[in-house]
N, C-alpha and C positions, 0 to 999 in steps of 0.2 A: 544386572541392569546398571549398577551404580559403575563398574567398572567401565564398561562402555561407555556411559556419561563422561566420566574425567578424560577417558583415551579423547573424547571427540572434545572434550574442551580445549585442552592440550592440542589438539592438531587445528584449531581453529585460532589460537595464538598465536601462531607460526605467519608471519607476514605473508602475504598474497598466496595464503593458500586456502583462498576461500572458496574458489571455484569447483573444486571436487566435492562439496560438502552441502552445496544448498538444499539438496532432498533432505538434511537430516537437518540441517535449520529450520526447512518445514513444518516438517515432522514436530521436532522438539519444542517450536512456537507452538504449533496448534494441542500439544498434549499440558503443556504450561498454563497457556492462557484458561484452558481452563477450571484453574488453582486461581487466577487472580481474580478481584475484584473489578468487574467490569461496570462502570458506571450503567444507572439502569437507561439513559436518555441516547446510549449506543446502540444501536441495533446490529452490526456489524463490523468485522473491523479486515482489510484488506493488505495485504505485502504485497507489494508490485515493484518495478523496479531492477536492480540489478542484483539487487538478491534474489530472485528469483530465475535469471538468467545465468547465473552462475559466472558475475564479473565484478564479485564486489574485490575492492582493491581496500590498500590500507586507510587511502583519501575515501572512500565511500563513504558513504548514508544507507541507513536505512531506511524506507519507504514505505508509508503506513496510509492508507488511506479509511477513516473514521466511515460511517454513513449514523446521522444520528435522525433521533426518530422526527415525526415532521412535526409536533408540537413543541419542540426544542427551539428557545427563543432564541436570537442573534448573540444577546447579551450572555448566553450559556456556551455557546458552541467555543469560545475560547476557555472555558473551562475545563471541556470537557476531554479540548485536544490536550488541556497541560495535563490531565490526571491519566489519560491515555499514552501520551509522551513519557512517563514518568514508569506508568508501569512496564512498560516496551523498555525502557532501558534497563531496569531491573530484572528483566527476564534475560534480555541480551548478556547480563556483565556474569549472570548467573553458569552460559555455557561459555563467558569468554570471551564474550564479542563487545567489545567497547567501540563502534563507530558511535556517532553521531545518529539521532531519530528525527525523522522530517515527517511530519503529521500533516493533513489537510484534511477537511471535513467536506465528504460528496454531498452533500445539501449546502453547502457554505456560499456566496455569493461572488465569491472567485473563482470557484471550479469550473474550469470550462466544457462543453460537452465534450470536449477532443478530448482531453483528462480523462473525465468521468467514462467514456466508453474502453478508452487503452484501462484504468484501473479493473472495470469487471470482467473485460474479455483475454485481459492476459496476467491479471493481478489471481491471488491466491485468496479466498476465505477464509481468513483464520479462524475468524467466531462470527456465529449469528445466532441470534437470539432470537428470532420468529422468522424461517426463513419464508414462507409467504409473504412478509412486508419487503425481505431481500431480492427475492425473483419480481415483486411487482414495481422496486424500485428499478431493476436492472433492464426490466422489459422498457418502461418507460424512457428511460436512458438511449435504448437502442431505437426506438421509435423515433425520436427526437434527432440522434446522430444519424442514420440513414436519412429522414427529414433534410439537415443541414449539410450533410457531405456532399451532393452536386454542388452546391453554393462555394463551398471551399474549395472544391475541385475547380472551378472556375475564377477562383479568386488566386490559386497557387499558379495555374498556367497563365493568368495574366502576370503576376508578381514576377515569376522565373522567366515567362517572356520578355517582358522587359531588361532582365539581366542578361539571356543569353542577348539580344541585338548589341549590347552595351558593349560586346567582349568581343 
């Protein structure tokens, strides 16, 4: 087991060759994380992104989407991402991967529904801590974005309408 560890650390050092390795970046996150300390006001915790596509370059990020629980104040939720931030780096430097960590919190008041549905429908679960609060956050998500996607769909063909007459 250890052997295999260092082989894959070692080949994830090697500039842009991260692409043949994201199943086992998966893999190795979800087996880690749960060794680490996850704050209790987390309920879940998401990779999405380009690590998950298999295009992380040396310029990358990695992409972490928090869901924290719904009694969790405003005044917490930046806490929670820095202690989350924090242990994601520690877990990344441990097989090697020193990108940068880009955290957002899906209950936070920036997250937009387009976010929030790309995060649960093509992002990765890392951890979940009650996953009936996780599917009943995700249903509600999808409820909400099928709700708002005629609207945007009408709002993008107006927007590129107007570009394509311009051209």
């Amino acid at each position: 087991m250890k052997d295999g560890f260092f082989r894959l650390a070692l080949t994830l050092l090697k500039p842009y060759n991260f692409s043949m390795k994201q199943q086992d970046i998966i893999n190795i996150l979800k087996s880690q994380i749960k060794h680490a300390s996850i704050p209790s006001g987390i309920e879940a915790i998401y990779l999405y992104g380009s690590a998950i596509k298999g295009r992380l370059r040396k310029d990358s990020d990695i992409d972490i989407a928090i869901l924290t629980s719904y009694d969790v104040e405003d005044s917490e939720r930046l806490e929670l991402i820095s202690k989350a931030e924090a242990i994601f780096t520690l877990l990344l430097k441990k097989i090697g991967i020193q990108l940068e960590v880009s955290i957002f919190d899906l209950r936070g008041k920036y997250a937009s529904v387009q976010l929030q549905y790309k995060v649960i429908t093509e992002g990765i679960a890392l951890y979940t801590k009650d996953v009936s609060q996780r599917l009943e956050f995700e249903n509600a998500i999808k409820r909400e974005y099928f709700d708002f996607e005629p609207y945007l769909r009408s709002l993008r063909k107006r927007k590129y309408g107007d570009i394509l007459q311009k051209a």
